[in-house]
C-alpha positions in Angstrom: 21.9 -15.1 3.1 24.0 -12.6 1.2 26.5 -10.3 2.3 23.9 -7.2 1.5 21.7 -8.7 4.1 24.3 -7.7 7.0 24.5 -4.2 5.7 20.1 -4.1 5.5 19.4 -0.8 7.6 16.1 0.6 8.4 15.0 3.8 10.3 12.9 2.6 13.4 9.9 5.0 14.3 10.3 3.5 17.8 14.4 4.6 18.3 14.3 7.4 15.8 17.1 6.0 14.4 18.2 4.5 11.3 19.3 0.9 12.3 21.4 -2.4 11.3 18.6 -5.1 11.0 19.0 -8.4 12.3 15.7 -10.6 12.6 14.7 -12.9 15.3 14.8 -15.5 13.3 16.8 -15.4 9.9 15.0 -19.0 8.7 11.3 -16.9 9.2 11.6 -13.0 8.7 8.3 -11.4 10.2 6.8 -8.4 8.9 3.1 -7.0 9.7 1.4 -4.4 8.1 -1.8 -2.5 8.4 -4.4 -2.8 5.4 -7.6 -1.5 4.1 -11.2 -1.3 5.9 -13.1 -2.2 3.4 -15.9 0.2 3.3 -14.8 2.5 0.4 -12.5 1.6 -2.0 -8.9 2.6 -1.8 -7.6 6.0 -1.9 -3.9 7.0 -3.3 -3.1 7.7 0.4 -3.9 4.1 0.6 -1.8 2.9 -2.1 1.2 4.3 -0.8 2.1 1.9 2.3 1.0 -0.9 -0.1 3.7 0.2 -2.9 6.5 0.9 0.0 6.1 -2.3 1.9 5.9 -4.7 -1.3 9.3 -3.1 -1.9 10.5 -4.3 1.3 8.9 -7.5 0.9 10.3 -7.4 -2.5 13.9 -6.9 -0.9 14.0 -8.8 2.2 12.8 -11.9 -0.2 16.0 -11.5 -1.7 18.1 -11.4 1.2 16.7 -14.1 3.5 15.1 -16.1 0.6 11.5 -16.5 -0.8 10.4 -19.4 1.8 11.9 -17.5 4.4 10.0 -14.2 4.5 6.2 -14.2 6.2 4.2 -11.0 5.3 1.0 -10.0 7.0 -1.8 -7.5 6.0 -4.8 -7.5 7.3 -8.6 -6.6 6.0 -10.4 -4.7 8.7 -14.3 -6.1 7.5 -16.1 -5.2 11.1 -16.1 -1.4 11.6 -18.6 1.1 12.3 -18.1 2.4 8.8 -19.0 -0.5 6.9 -22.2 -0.6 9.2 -22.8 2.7 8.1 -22.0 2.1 4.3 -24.8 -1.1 4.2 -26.7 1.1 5.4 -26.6 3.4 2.8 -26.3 1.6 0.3 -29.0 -1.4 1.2 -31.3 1.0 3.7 -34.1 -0.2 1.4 -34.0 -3.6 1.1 -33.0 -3.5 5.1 -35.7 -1.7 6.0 -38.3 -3.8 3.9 -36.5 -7.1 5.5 -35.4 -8.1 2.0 -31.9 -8.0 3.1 -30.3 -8.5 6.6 -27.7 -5.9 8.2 -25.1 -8.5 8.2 -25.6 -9.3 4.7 -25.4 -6.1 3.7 -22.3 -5.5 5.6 -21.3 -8.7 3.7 -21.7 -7.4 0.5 -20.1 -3.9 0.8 -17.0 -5.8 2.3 -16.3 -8.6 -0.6 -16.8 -6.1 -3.2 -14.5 -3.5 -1.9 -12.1 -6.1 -0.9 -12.5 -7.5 -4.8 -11.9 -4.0 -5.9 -8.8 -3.7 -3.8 -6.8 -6.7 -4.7 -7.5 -5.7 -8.5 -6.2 -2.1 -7.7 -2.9 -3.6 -5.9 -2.3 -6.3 -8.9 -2.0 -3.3 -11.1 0.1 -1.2 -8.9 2.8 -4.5 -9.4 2.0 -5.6 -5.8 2.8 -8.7 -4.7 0.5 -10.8 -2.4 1.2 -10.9 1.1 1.8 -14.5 3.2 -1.4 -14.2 4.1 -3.9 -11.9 5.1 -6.5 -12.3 7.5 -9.9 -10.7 8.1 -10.8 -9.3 11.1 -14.2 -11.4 11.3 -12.3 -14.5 11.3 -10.3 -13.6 14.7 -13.1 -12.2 16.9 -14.4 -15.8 18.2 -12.0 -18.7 19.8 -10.8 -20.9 16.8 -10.3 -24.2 16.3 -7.1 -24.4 15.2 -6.0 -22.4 18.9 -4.6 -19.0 17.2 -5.0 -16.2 18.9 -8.3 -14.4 19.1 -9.3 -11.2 20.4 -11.9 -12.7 23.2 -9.3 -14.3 24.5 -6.5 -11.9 24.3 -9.2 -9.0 26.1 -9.8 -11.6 28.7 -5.6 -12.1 29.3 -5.4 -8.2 29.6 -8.6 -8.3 32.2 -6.7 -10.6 34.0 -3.8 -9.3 34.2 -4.9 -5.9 35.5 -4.6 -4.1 32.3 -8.2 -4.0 31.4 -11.7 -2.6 33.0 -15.0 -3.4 32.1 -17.4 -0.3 32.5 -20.7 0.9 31.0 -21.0 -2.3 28.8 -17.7 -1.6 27.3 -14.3 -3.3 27.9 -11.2 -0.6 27.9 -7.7 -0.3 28.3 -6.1 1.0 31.5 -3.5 3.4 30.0 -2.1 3.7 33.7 -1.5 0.2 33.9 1.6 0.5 31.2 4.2 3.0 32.8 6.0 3.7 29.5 2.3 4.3 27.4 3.1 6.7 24.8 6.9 5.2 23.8 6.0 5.1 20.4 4.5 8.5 19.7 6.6 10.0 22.5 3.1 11.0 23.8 3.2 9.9 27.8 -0.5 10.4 30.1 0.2 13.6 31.4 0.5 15.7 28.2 -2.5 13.8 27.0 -4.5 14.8 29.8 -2.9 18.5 29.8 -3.8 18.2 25.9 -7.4 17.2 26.1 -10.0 19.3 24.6 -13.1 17.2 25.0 -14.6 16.1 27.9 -14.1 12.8 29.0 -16.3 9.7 29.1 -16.9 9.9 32.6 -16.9 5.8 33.0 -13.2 6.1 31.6 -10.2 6.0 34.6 -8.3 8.0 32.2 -8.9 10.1 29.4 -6.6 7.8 27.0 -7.9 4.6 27.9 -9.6 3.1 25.1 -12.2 0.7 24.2 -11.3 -3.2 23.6 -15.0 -4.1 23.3 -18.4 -2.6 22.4 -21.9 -3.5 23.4 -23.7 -4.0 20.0 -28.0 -3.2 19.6 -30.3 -6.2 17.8 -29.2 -4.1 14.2 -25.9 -4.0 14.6 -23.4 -6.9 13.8 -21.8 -8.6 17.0 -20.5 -11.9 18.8 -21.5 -13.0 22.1 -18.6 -12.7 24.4 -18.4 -12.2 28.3 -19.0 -8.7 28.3 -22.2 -9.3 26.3 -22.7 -9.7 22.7 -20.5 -7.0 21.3 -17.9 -6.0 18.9 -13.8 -5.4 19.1 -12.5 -2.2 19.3 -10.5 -1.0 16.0 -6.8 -1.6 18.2 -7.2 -4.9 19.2 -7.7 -7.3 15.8 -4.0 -6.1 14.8 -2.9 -7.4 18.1 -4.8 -10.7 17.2 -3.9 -11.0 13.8 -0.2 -10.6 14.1 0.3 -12.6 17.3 -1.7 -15.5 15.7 0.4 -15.6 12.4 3.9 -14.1 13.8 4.0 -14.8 17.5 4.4 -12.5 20.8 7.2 -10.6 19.2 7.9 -10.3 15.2 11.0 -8.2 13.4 8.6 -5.4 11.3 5.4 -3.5 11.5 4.8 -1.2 9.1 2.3 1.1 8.2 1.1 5.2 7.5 2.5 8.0 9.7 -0.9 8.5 10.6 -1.0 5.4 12.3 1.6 6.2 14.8 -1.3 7.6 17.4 -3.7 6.1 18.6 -4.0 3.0 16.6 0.1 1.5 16.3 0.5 3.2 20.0 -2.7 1.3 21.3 -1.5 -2.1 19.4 1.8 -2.2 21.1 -0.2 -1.5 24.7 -2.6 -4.6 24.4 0.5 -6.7 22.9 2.6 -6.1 25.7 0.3 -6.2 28.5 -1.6 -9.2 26.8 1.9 -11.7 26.2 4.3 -9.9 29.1 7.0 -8.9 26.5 9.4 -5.5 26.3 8.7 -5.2 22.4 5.6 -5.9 20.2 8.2 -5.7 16.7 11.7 -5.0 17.2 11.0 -2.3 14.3 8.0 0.4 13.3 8.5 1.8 10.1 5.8 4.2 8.7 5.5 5.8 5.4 4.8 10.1 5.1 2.0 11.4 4.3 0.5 12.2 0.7 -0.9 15.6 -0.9 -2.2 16.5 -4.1 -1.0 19.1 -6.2 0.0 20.5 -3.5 -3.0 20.6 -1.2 -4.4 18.2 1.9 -6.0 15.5 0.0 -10.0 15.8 1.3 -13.3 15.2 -0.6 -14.8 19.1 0.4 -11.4 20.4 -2.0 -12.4 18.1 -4.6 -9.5 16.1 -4.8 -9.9 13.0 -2.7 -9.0 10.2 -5.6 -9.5 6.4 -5.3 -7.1 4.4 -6.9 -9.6 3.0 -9.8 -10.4 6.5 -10.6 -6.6 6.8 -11.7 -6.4 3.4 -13.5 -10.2 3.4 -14.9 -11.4 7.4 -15.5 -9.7 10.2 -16.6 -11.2 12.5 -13.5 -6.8 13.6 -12.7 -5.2 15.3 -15.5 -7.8 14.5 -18.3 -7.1 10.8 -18.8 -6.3 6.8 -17.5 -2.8 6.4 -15.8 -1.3 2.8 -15.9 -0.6 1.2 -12.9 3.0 0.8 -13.3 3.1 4.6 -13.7 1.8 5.1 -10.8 4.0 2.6 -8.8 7.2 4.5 -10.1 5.6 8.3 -8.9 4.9 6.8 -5.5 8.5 5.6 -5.6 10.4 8.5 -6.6 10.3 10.2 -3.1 11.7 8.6 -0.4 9.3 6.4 1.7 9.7 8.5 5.0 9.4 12.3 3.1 6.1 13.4 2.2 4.6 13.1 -1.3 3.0 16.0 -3.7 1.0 13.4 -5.7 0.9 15.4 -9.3 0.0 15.1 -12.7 3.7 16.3 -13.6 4.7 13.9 -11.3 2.8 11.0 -13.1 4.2 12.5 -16.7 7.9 12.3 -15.1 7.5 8.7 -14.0 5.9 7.8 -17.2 8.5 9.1 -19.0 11.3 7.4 -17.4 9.6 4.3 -17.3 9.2 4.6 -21.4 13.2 5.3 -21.4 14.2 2.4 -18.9 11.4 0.1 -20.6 12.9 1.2 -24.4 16.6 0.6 -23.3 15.7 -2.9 -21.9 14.0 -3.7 -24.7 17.7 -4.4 -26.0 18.2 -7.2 -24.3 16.2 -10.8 -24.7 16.1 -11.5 -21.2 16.9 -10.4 -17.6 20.2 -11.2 -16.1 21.5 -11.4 -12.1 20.0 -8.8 -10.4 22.5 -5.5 -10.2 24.4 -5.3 -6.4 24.7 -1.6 -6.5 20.4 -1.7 -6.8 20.1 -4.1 -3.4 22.6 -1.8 -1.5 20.6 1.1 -2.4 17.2 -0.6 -1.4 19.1 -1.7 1.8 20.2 1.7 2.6 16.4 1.9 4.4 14.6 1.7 1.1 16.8 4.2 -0.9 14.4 4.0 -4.0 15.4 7.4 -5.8 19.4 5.8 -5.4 18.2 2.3 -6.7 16.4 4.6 -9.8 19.8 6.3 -10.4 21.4 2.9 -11.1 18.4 1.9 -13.5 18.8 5.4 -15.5 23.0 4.9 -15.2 22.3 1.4 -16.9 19.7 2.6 -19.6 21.7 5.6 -20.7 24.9 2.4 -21.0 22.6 0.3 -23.2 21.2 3.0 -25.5 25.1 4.3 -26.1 26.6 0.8 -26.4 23.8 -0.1 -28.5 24.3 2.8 -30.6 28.1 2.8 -31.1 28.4 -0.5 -33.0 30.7 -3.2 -33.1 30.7 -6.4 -31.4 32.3 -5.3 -27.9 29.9 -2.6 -27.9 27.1 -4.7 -28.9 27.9 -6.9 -25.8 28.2 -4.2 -23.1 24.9 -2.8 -24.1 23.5 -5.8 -23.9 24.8 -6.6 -20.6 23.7 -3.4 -19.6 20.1 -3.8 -21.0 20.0 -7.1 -19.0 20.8 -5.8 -15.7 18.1 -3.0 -16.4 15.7 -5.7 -17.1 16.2 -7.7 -14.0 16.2 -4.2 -12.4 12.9 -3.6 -13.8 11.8 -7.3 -13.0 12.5 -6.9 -9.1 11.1 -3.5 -8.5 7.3 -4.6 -10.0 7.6 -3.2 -13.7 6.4 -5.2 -16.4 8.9 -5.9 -19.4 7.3 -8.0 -21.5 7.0 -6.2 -25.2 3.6 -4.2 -25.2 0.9 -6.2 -27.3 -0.6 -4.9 -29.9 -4.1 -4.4 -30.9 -4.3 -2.8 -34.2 -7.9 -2.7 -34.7 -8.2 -0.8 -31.2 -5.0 1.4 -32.6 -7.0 2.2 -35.8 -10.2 3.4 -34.1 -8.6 5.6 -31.4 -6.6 6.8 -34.7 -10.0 7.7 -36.2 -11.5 9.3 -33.3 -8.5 11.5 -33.0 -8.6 12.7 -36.2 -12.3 13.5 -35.5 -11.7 15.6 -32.8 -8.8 17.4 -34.9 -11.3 18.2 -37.2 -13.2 19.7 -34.6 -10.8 21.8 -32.9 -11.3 19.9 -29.8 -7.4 19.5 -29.2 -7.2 19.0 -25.4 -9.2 15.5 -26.0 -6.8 14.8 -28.8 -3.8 15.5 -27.4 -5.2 12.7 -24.3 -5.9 10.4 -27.1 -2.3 10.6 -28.2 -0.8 10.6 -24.7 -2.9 7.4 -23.7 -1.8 5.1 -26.6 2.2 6.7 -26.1 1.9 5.1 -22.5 1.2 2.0 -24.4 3.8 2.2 -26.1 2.9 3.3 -29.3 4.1 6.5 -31.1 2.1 8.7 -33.4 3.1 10.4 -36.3 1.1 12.8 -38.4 1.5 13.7 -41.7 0.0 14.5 -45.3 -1.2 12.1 -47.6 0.8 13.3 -50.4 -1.7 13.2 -53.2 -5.2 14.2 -51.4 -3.0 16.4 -48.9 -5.4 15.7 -46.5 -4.4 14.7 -42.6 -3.3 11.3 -42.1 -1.2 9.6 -39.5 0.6 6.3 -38.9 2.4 4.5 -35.8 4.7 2.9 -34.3 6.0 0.6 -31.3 8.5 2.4 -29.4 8.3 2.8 -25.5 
């Protein structure tokens, strides 16, 4: 373990307070976070917590070691919204018995989780430990991990869970210190209440564990009936099967806080008899679009493959990496105003870092002054200062000549590049399709002819995020509009 590991700090959403870490166990650091129901495919609210926690995966990897790090995140494929989405999608082929419910279900699941893993790749995200589906931990298992049959029964038992009206739920009185998390205890959630309450409930916050299921609907058979789990409980399965009773990180969105993080530490507790579920919460702020509430009735609720694949935000394809860098640029805790001059900022400072490593061959040790800002809880804007401190020493070394020179910028360009490397940013040299060059050359110069400059102007900007520079000019005989390129970040 380095010596930046003793100084790791992190602000705990349980404390309030920015803390020293020290894990459980430095030979297995534990970290869970939430992922994606895969019903829809991911929004750039969605891609945020994903970005932020593959940084701290990313970090504490280098601290405690590669083989030493475990990272959970979870696929939620059994919710009431991918019922829903079958539904929608296959109502036809249901209804004619072509296609079963839980086929359907099937099918909207592994092709948004497909579509999700291939949005993440681009975003630079690394793969987690493992990650589990929710389907897999309903049932008892052979291998004797936890499940969440079992885990309900534990919390029955031990006087912390109620079965009423075919439905299993959570005695919120049962927990004394309910709310710890949220700072939300029972009595300004009853005071708060605005609906009326399910009058099978003991109290208005307890929440269901398990749900009867009808014939349609996809279920498991369980002592309660064949049902379904309750959205709170698979986290408390998952994590407890691959981390044990109590792990070092949970992570997740703000939004998460209440009910769902809140309700996961209830069940944990109650279900293993420990004072902490994860010694630290950490959650991620919230995200806005130019400005506004993302939400689909503004018109400007965006999946993450509409940025990489369409050109539905600004008028044209972002790269992944580009994104990445705009998500990173405001601290993980503050909230974000996700913008098209945002994305042209972090573009354009990802050209200028890429274009100054570009002066060295190959990578070098990792800078120290990058980790300590990373483990100054997840400084990234202080970590970027470094990178633009070393690009700006490249480009001037570089430039000054002589052989002392020569090797400073070099140096520098290195430490950039390993910078780069760490952080999820591709430095290999862009390749180069010239045929693809020449016809996006050719249609631009079509639409110049036409007036149609917004479109050309994309054209332009699309093939400069890849690297390669256009330059217009006059063929010096004809006079007539030509143009040529170049590589340059």
């Amino acid at each position: 373990m380095s010596d930046a590991s003793k100084r790791l700090r992190l602000y705990n959403t349980l404390t309030r307070t920015k803390e020293d870490f020290f894990p459980i166990d430095p030979r297995n650091v534990r970290m869970y976070v939430c992922g994606p129901t895969v019903y829809d495919f991911a929004h750039i609210g969605n891609a945020r917590p994903v970005i932020v926690f593959d940084v701290l995966f990313r970090l504490l990897r280098h601290l405690y070691g590669q083989a030493h790090v475990t990272y959970v995140r979870n696929i939620t494929d059994v919710d009431d919204k991918i019922n829903d989405r079958a539904l929608r999608d296959f109502g036809g082929e249901i209804a004619s018995g072509k296609l079963s419910l839980n086929e359907a279900m099937r099918r909207v699941t592994e092709k948004t989780a497909d579509q999700f893993h291939k949005d993440v790749a681009t975003l630079g995200c690394l793969e987690p430990t493992v990650e589990p589906r929710a389907t897999e931990f309903v049932e008892p298992r052979a291998d004797g991990k936890v499940d969440m049959i079992s885990l309900i029964q534990r919390l029955i038992e031990r006087g912390h869970a109620y079965v009423a009206a075919g439905e299993v739920l959570f005695d919120t009185a049962s927990m004394p210190d309910y709310g710890q998390l949220s700072k939300r205890n029972l009595d300004e959630q009853q005071a708060g209440a605005r609906v009326a309450v399910d009058p099978h409930k003991k109290n208005p916050g307890d929440f269901v564990l398990w749900k009867l299921s009808s014939p349609e609907e996809p279920g498991w058979d369980s002592p309660w009936g064949r049902g379904r789990p309750g959205w709170h409980i698979e986290c408390s399965a998952m994590s407890a099967a691959y981390l044990g009773e109590v792990f070092d990180i949970h992570g997740g969105g703000l939004d998460l806080i209440f009910p769902h993080h809140e309700n996961e530490i209830a069940q944990s507790r109650c279900a293993h008899g420990t004072d902490v579920m994860a010694k630290v919460w950490m959650h991620n702020g919230f995200l806005q679009v130019e400005g506004q509430k993302m939400s689909k009735s503004l018109g400007n609720f965006y999946s993450i493959n509409e940025l990489l694949e369409t050109e539905t935000f600004g008028g044209r394809r972002w790269p992944g990496e580009v994104l990445r860098l705009a998500m990173l640029m405001t601290h993980y805790r503050e909230p974000i105003d996700f913008s098209v001059r945002k994305l042209e900022e972090a573009e354009n400072t990802l050209r200028k870092w890429k274009r100054a490593a570009d002066l060295a061959p190959a990578a070098k040790q990792l800078p120290v002054e990058v980790v300590e800002a990373l483990s100054d809880d997840l400084a990234t804007y202080s970590a970027f200062q470094v990178l633009t401190q070393l690009a700006g020493e490249a480009v001037d070394f570089n430039a000054a000549g002589g052989s002392n020179a020569a090797a400073a910028g070099n140096d520098a360009a290195a430490s950039l590049k390993a910078a780069l490397l760490f952080l999820g940013f591709d430095v290999t040299p862009a390749k180069v399709d010239e045929d693809a060059i020449a016809r996006a050359i050719a249609r631009r110069l079509e639409l110049i002819a036409t007036k149609n400059w917004a479109q050309a102007d994309r054209i332009r900007a699309e093939l400069l995020a890849q690297g390669i520079q256009l330059k217009d000019g006059k063929d010096p005989v004809t006079s007539a509009r030509i143009t040529t390129w170049e590589v340059k970040r």
